[in-house]
C-alpha positions as MATLAB code, in Angstrom:
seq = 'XXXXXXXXXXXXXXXXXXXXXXXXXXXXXXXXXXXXXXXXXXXXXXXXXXXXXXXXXXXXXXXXXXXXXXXXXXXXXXXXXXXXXXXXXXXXXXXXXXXXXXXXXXXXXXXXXXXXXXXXXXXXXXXXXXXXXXXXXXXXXXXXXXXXXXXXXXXXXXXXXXXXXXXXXXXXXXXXXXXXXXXXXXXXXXXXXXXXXXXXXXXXXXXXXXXXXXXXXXXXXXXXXXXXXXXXXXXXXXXXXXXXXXXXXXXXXXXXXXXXXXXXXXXXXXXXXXXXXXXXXXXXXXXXXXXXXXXXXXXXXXXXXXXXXXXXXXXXXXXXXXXXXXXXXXXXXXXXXXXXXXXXXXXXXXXXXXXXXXXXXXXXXXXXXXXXXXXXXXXXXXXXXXXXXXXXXXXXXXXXXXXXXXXXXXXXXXXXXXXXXXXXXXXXXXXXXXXXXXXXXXXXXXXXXXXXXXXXXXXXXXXXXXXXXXXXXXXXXXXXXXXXXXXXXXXXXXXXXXXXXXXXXXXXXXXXXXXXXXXXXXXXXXXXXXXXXXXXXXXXXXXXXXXXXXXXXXXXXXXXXXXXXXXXX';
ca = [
     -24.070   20.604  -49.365;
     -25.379   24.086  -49.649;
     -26.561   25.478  -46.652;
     -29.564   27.142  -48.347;
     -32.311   25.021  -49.129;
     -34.884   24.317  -51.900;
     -37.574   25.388  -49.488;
     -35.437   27.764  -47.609;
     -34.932   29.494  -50.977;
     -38.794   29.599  -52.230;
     -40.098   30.849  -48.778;
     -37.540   33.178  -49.109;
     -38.453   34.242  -52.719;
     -42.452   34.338  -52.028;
     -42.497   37.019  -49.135;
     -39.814   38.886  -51.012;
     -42.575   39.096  -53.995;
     -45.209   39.331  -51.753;
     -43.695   42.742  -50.318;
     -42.865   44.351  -53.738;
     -46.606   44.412  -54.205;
     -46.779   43.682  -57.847;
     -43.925   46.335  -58.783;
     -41.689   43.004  -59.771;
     -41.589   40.081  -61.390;
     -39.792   37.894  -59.418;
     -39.915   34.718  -58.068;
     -38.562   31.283  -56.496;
     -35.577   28.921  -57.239;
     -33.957   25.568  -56.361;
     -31.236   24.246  -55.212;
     -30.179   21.591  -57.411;
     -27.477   20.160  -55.065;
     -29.641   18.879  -52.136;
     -31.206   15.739  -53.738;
     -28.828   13.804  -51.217;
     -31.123   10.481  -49.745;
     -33.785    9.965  -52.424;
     -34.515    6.526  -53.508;
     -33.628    5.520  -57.177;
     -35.820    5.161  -59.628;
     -36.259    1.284  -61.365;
     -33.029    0.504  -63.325;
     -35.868    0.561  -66.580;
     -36.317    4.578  -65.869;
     -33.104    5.718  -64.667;
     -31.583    4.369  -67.823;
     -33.394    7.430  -69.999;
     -32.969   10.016  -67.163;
     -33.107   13.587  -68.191;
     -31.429   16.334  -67.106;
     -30.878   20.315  -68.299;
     -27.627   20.664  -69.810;
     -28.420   24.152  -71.155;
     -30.792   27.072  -70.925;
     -30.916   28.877  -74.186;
     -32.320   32.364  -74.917;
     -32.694   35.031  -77.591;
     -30.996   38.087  -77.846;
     -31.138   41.136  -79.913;
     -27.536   42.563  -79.460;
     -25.166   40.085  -79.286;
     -22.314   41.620  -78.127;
     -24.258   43.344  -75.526;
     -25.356   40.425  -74.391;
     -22.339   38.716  -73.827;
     -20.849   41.659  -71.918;
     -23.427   41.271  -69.632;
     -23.416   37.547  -68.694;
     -19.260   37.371  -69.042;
     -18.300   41.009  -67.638;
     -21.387   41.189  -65.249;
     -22.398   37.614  -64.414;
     -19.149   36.260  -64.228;
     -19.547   33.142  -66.932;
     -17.102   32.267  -69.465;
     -17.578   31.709  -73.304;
     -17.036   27.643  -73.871;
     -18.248   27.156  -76.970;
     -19.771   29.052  -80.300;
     -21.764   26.813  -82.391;
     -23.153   28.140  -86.219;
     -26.756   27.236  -86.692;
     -28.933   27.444  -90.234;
     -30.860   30.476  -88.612;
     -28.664   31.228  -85.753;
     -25.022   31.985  -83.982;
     -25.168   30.214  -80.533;
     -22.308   31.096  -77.631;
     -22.352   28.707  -75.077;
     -21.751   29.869  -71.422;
     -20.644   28.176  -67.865;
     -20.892   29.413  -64.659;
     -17.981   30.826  -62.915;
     -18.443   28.267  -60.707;
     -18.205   25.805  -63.380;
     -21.633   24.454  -62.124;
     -24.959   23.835  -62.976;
     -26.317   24.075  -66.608;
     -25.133   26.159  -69.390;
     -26.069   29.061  -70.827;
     -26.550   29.595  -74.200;
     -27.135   33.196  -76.091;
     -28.735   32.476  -79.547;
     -28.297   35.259  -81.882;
     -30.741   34.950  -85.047;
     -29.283   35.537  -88.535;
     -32.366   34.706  -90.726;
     -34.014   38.211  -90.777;
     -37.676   36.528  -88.927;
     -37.950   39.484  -86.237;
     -38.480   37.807  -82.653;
     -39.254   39.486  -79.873;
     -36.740   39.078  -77.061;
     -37.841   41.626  -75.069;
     -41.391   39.651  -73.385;
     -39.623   36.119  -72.011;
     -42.084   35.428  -68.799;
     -39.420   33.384  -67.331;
     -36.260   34.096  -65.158;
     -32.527   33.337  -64.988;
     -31.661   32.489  -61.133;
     -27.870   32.815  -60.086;
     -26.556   31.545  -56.460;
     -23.706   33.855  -55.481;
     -21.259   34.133  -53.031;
     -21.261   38.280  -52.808;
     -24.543   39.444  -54.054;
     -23.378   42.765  -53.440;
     -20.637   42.664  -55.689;
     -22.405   40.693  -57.739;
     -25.356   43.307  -58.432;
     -22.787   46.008  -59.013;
     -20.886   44.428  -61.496;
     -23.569   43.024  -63.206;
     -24.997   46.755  -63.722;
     -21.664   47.923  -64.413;
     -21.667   45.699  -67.171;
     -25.207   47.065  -69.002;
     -27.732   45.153  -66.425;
     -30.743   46.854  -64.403;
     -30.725   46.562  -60.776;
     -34.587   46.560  -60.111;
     -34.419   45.219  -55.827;
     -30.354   45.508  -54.352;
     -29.577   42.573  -52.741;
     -30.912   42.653  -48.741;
     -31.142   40.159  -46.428;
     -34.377   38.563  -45.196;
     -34.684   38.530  -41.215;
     -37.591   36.156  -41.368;
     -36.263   33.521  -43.184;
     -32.643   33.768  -41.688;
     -31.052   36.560  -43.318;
     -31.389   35.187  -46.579;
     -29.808   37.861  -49.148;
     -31.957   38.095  -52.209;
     -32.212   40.620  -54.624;
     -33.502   40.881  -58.309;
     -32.638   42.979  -61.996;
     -32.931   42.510  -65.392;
     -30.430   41.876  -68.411;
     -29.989   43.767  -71.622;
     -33.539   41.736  -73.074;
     -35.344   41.770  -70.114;
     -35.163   38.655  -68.853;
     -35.630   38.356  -64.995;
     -32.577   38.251  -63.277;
     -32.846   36.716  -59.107;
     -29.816   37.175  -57.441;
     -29.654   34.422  -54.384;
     -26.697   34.556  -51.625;
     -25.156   31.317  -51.057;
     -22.277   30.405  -48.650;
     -21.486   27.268  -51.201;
     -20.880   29.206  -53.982;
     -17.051   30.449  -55.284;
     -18.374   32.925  -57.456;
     -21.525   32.361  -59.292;
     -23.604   29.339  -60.632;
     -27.332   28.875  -62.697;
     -28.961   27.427  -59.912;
     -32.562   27.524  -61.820;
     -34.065   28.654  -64.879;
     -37.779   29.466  -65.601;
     -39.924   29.504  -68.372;
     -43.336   30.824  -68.411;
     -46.056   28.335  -69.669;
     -49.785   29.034  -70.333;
     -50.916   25.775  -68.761;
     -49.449   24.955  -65.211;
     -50.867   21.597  -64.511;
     -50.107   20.493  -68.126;
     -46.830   21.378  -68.435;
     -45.951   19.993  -64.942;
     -47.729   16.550  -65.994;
     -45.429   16.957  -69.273;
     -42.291   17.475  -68.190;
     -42.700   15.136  -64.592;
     -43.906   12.342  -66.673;
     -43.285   12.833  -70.211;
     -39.861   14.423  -69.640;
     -38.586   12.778  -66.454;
     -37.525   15.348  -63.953;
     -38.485   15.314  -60.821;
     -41.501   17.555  -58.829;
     -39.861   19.009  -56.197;
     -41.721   21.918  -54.941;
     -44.814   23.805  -55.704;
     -45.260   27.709  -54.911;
     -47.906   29.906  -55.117;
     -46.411   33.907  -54.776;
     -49.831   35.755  -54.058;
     -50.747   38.624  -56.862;
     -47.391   37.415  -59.031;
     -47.326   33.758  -60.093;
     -47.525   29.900  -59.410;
     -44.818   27.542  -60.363;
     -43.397   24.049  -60.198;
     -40.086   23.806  -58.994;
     -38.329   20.664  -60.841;
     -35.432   18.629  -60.247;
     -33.709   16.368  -62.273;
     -32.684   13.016  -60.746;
     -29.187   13.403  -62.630;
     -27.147   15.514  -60.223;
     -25.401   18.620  -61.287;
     -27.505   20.434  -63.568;
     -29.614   22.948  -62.817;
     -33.339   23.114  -61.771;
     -36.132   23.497  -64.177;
     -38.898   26.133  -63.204;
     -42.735   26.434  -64.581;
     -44.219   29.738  -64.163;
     -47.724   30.985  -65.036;
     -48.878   34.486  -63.583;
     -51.882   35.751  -61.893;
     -51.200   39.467  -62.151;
     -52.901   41.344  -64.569;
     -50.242   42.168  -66.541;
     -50.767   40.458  -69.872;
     -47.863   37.751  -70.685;
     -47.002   36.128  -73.914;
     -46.360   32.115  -73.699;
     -45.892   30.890  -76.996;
     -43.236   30.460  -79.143;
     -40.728   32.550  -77.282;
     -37.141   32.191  -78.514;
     -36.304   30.035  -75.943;
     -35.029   26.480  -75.923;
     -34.113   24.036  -73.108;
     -31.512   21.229  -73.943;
     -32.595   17.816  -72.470;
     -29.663   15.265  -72.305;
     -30.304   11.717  -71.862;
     -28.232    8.521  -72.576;
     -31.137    7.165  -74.506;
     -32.535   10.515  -76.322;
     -34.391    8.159  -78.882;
     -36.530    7.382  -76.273;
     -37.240   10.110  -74.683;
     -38.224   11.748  -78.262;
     -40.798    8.035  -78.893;
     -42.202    9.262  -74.850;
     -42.902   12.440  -76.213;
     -44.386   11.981  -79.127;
     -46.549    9.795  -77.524;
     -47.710   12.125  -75.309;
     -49.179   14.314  -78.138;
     -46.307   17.263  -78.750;
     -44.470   17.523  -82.038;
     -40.981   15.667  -82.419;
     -39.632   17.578  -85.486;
     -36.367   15.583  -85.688;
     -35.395   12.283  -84.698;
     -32.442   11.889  -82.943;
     -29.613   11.236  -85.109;
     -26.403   12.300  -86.009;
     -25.990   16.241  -86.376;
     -24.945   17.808  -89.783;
     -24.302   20.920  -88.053;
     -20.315   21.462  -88.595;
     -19.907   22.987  -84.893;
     -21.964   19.917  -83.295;
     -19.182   16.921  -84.868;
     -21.544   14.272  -85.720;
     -23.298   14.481  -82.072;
     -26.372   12.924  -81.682;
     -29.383   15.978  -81.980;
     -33.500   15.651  -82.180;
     -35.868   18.408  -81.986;
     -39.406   18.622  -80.645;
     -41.255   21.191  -79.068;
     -43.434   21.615  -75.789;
     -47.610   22.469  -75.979;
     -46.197   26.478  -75.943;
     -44.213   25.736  -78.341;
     -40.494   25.890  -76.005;
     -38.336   24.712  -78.307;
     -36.430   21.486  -76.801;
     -32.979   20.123  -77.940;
     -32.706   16.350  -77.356;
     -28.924   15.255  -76.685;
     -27.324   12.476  -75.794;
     -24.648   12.555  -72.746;
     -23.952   10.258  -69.148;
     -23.366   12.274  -66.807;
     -20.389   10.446  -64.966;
     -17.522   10.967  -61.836;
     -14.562    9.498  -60.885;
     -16.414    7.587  -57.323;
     -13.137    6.222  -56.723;
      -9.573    5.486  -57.769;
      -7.890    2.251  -57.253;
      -4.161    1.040  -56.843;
      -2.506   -2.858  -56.374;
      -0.280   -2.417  -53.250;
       2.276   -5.188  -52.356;
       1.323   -5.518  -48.736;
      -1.893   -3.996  -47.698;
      -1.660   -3.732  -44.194;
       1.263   -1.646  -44.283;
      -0.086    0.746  -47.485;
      -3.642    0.871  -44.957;
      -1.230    2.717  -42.356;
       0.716    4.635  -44.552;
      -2.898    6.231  -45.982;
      -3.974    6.664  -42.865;
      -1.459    7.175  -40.218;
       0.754    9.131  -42.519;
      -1.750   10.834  -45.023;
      -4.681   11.519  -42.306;
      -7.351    9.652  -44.816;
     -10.514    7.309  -43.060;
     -11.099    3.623  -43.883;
     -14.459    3.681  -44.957;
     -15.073   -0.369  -45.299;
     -13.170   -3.371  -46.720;
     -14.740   -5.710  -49.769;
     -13.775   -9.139  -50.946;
     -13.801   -9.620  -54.779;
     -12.993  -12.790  -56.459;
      -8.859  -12.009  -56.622;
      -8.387   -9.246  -54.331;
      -9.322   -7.713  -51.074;
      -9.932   -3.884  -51.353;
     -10.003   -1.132  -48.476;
     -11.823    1.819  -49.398;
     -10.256    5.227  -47.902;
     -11.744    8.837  -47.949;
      -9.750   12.079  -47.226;
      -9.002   13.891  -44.021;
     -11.707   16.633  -45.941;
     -14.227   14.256  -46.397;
     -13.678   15.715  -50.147;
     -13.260   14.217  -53.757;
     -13.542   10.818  -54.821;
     -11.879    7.771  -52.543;
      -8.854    5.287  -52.430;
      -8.914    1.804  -52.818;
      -6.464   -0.213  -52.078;
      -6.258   -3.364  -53.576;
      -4.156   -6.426  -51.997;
      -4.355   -9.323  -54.847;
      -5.264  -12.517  -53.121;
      -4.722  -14.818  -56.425;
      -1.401  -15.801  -56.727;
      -0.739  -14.065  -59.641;
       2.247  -11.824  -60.188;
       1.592   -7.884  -60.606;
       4.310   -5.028  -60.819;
       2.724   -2.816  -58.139;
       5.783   -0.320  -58.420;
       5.204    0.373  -62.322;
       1.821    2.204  -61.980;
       3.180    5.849  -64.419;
       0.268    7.690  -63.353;
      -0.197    9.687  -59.902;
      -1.790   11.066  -56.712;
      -2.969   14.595  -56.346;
      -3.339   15.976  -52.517;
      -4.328   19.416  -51.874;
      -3.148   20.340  -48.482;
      -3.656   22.736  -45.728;
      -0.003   22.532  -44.931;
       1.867   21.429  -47.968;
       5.294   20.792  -45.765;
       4.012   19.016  -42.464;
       1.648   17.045  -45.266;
       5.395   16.205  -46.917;
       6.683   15.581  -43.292;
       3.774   13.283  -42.535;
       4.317   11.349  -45.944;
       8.066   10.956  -44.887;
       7.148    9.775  -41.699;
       5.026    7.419  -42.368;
       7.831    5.539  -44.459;
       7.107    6.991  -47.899;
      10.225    9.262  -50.065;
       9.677   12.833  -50.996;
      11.390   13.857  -54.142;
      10.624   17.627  -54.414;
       9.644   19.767  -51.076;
       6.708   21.350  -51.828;
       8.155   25.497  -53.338;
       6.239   28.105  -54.374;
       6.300   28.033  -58.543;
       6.067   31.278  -59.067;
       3.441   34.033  -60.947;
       3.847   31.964  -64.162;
       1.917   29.403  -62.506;
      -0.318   31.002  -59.844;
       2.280   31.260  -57.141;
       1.053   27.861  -56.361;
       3.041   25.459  -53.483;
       3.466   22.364  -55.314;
       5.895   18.833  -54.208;
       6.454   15.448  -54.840;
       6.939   12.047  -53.243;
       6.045    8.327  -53.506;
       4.261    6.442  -51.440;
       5.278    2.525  -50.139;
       4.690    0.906  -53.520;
       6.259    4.098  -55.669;
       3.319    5.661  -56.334;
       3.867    9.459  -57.392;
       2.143   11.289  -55.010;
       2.224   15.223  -56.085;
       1.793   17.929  -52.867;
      -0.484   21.124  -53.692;
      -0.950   23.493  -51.404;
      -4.477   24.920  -50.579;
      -5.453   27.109  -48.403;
      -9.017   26.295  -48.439;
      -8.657   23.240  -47.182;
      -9.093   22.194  -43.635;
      -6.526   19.229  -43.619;
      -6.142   17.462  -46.995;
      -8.040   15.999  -49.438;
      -7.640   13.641  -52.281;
      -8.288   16.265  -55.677;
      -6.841   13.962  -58.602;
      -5.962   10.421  -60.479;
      -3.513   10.515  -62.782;
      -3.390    7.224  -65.370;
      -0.646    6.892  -67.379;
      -1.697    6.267  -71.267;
       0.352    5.078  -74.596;
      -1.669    7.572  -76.869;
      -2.731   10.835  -75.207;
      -4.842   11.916  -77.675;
      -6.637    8.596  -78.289;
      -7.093    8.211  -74.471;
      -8.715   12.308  -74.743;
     -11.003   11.271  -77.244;
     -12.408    8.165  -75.586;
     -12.717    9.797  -71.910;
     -13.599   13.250  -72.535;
     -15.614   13.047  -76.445;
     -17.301    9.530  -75.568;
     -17.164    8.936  -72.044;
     -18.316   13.075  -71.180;
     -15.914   13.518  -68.656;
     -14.816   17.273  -69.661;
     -11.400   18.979  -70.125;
     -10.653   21.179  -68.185;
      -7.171   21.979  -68.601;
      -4.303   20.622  -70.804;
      -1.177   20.909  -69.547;
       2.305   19.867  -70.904;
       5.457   19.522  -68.254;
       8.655   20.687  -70.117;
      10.750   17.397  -70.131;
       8.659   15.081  -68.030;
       4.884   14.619  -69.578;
       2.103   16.027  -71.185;
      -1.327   15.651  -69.766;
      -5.214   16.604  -70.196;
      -6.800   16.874  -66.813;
     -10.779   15.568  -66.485;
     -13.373   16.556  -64.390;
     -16.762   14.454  -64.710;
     -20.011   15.956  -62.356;
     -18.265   15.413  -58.771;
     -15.400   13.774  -57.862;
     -11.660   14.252  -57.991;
     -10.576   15.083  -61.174;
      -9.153   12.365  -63.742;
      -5.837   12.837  -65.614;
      -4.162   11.215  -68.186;
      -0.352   11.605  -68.803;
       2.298   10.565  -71.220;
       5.716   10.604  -70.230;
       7.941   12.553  -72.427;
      11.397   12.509  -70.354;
      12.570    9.429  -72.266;
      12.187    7.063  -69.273;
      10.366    3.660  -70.217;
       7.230    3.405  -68.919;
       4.866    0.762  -68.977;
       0.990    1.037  -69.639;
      -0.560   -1.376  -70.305;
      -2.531   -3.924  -67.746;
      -1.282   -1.763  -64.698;
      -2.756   -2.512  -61.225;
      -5.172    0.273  -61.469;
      -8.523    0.628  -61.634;
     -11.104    3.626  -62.124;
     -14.466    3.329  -60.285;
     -16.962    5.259  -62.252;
     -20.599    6.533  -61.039;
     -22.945    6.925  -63.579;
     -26.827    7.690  -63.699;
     -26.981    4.800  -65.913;
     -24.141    2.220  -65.886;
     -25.859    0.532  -68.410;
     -25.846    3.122  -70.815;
     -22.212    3.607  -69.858;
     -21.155    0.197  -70.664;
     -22.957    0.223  -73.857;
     -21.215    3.487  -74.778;
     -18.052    1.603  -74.048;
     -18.427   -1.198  -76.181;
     -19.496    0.884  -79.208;
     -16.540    3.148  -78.943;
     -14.666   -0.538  -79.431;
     -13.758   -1.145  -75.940;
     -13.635   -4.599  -74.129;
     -16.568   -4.949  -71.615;
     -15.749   -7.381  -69.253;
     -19.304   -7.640  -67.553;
     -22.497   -5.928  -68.419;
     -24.274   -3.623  -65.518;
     -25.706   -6.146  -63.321;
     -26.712   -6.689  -59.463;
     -23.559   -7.942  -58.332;
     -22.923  -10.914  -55.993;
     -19.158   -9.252  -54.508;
     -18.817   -9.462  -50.694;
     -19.124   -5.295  -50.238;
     -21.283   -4.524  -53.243;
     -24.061   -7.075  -53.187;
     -26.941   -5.998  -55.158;
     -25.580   -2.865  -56.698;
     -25.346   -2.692  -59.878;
     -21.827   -2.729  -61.449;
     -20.468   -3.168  -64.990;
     -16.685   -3.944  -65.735;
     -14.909   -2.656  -68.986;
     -11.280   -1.634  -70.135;
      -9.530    1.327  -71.946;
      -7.251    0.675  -74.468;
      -4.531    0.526  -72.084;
      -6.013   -2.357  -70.193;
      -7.243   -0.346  -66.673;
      -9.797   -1.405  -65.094;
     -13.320    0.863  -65.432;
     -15.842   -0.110  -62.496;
     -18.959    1.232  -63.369;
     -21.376    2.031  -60.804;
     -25.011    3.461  -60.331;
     -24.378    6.806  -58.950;
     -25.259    8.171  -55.131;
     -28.932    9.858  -55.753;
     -27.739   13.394  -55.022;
     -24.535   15.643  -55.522;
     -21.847   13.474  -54.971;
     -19.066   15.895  -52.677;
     -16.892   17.829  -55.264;
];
């Protein structure tokens, strides 16, 4: 959880403003990872939440721009999509967090003015020193260095302003890496209207309202998907005259119903210029698109995604007792609880860390035959101390294949080793030095078709790829991150060795903000649900709601109503 918080960060923000007297425009952020402990909303709601999945805005040098948000903000080009009246580059955060950014460059010769945006672009950082310097370095305006705030706890805060002007805050933050978009604002001519539009046209979430004396008022909003970023309203009370309407900016709302949300607001009076349906654009692949604009006329993109994490990752064990003490004796991981299910008992494990999704291990109670020493996927633990973690696995009665060596600069210098676990499980050894003990960091599931499996996980599912990966003689694999969570990763075995994978003793436990949603995503990408999301009756789960499905491979998928907050990455 970051240490700075939402209110933390606009206190912070307003007597910053308030002592630049007028000579800035500046303002307040959020911090969209500390929604930890509120209630859900009724299943009926959270099944069209919104959330940001990208902040767009126009530039007049392209190439200038992106020097400035890769070279000085630290993102990284993901994406460039071709429009009818625009080229769009798609950003993330160093940090791989928080909502994108997106650059639009305008080819249809209508002159826009990119220089008069009355919003702001607010970055948490982990050296807003550095940060500040590079990102001048790199064609930005310092306008405040980075300094920290005695009265609100030494805060660091500082602001500037990119090649087009747009307001730059610079925030330090203890939980970042690098860099993330932590908020982005838009100005709007109408406070109370646009906050009534977006709370409960839109969906998000009111969070916070600030009033910085002789500079602005604004809504701080939330989404009650975790991950993204935070949405900010902004109308000023200085005297400096501000233009609201039709700025070349867009926001892009995802939802898992976006059909919906473009019926809710159309109802509420704002134009919908495009359904949702499927995208003609060649760069977009058929993805479900609608357009409709706000009462300033903020151009909003309607998309369809589920935001999704691996919650947990489970494996059949032959005796359960003894795989409980070699997981927790031997690996230094916490029993969490124990849950009876129809065939199975399952005890549910979380890292030494407290980090990444948990283990559950599943002792079959039915009778019923199952190859527990088959399973072709894997473990992934980073470690503190990669040999005593090997030692410890060793000890507690498991077989390590490869001590954990340093690979070398073609691969990061990173300490990497391999064992198996009571049942044969591949467990693979990283080293880390950022960790405090261990933690659990991936899930490997072994698949018959790579690419198939790729397609359904990553282009249906949204779980995103972050890395493919082929091992020279042994397997390829695509490794998955969702919102939170350890990372999911499919493999097929290329070493020649028979492998089975279908029906394994495996099963993924997936949070989503809408399992229902989820599962019907499933079943239209051709995929056997096995139970729609419903309250469930399980000893351990009663009353949650839980949907059951399987790949094309025959594992498991629990899906599950996600925590309301950040899960812990």
């Amino acid at each position: 959880m970051n240490t700075l918080s939402r209110h933390g960060l606009g206190l912070a923000l307003g007597l910053v403003t308030a002592l630049l007297s007028g000579c800035l425009s500046s303002g307040g952020g959020s911090d969209s990872d500390s929604q930890a402990g509120t209630p859900p909303p009724p299943a009926d709601t959270r099944e069209n939440s919104v959330y940001l999945q990208a902040a767009a805005i126009g530039v007049a040098d392209l190439n200038a721009a992106l020097k400035v948000y890769t070279e000085g903000l630290g993102m990284q080009e993901v994406n460039r999509i071709t429009r009818d009246d625009r080229i769009e580059v798609v950003l993330q955060s160093a940090d791989k967090r928080g909502s994108q950014v997106v650059l639009m460059s305008y080819t249809d010769g209508v002159g826009r003015n990119t220089q008069q945006n009355p919003g702001k672009l607010v970055f948490y950082v982990k050296d807003p020193a550095a940060f500040a310097t590079r990102f001048a370095l790199a064609g930005g305006r310092i306008t405040v260095p980075p300094a920290p705030q005695a009265s609100v706890g030494g805060i660091v805060v500082g602001f500037g302003r990119d090649q087009d002007n747009n307001l730059i805050e610079i925030t330090g933050s203890d939980n970042a890496v690098d860099s993330y978009l932590s908020a982005f604002g838009i100005g709007v001519s109408d406070l109370q209207a646009a906050r009534d539009f977006y709370v409960d046209t839109i969906g998000f979430t009111e969070d916070q309202f600030l009033q910085i004396p002789g500079q602005y008022d604004e809504y701080i909003l939330t989404s009650p998907v975790p991950g993204g970023s935070a949405l900010v309203l902004m109308h000023w009370t200085n005297a400096t005259p501000r233009n609201y309407t039709d700025n070349p900016v867009k926001l892009e709302l995802a939802a898992a119903q976006p059909q919906r949300l473009s019926d809710a607001i159309s109802a509420a009076g704002e134009a919908v210029s495009q359904a949702p349906a499927a995208s003609t654009d060649a760069d977009l692949n058929g993805a479900l698109v609608g357009y409709a604009t706000d009462a300033d006329g903020t151009l909003l993109e309607l998309r369809q995604s589920i935001r999704a994490y691996l919650s947990g990752a489970a494996i059949g064990v032959e005796n359960l007792e003894a795989a409980v003490d070699f997981y927790t004796d031997g690996l230094g991981m916490r029993e969490l609880g124990r849950r009876t299910r129809d065939n199975r008992e399952e005890v549910v494990l979380e890292s030494a860390d407290a980090r990444g999704s948990q283990i559950i291990l599943m002792g079959f109670t039915d009778g019923e035959t199952r190859n527990t020493r088959q399973n072709p996927g894997k473990l992934v633990f980073y470690a503190k101390d990669p040999t005593a973690f090997a030692q410890a696995v060793r000890d507690a009665g498991g077989l390590i294949l490869v001590e954990p060596v340093d690979q070398g600069p073609a691969l990061g210098n990173a300490v990497v080793g391999f064992g198996r676990d009571l049942d044969n499980n591949l467990i693979e050894i990283v080293g880390d030095s950022a960790a405090t003990e261990s933690y659990f960091g991936a899930f490997g599931i072994g698949v018959s078709d790579l690419a198939a499996a790729k397609a359904f996980y990553a282009d249906t599912l949204g779980f995103k790829v972050t890395l493919y990966l082929p091992i020279p003689g042994q397997y390829n694999e695509y490794i998955l991150q969702g919102y939170g969570g350890s990372a999911l990763v499919l493999m097929h075995w290329t070493n020649g060795s028979p492998r089975n994978y279908t029906d394994n003793p495996v099963k993924l436990e997936v949070a989503s903000a809408s399992p229902e949603a989820f599962i019907e995503t499933i079943e239209d990408a051709g995929e056997r649900v096995v139970q729609d999301a419903a309250a469930s009756e399980d000893i351990g789960r009663e009353g949650q709601v839980v949907g059951l499905a399987k790949d094309a491979d025959g594992t498991l998928l629990e899906v599950l109503l996600a925590p309301w907050g950040q899960p812990t990455p």
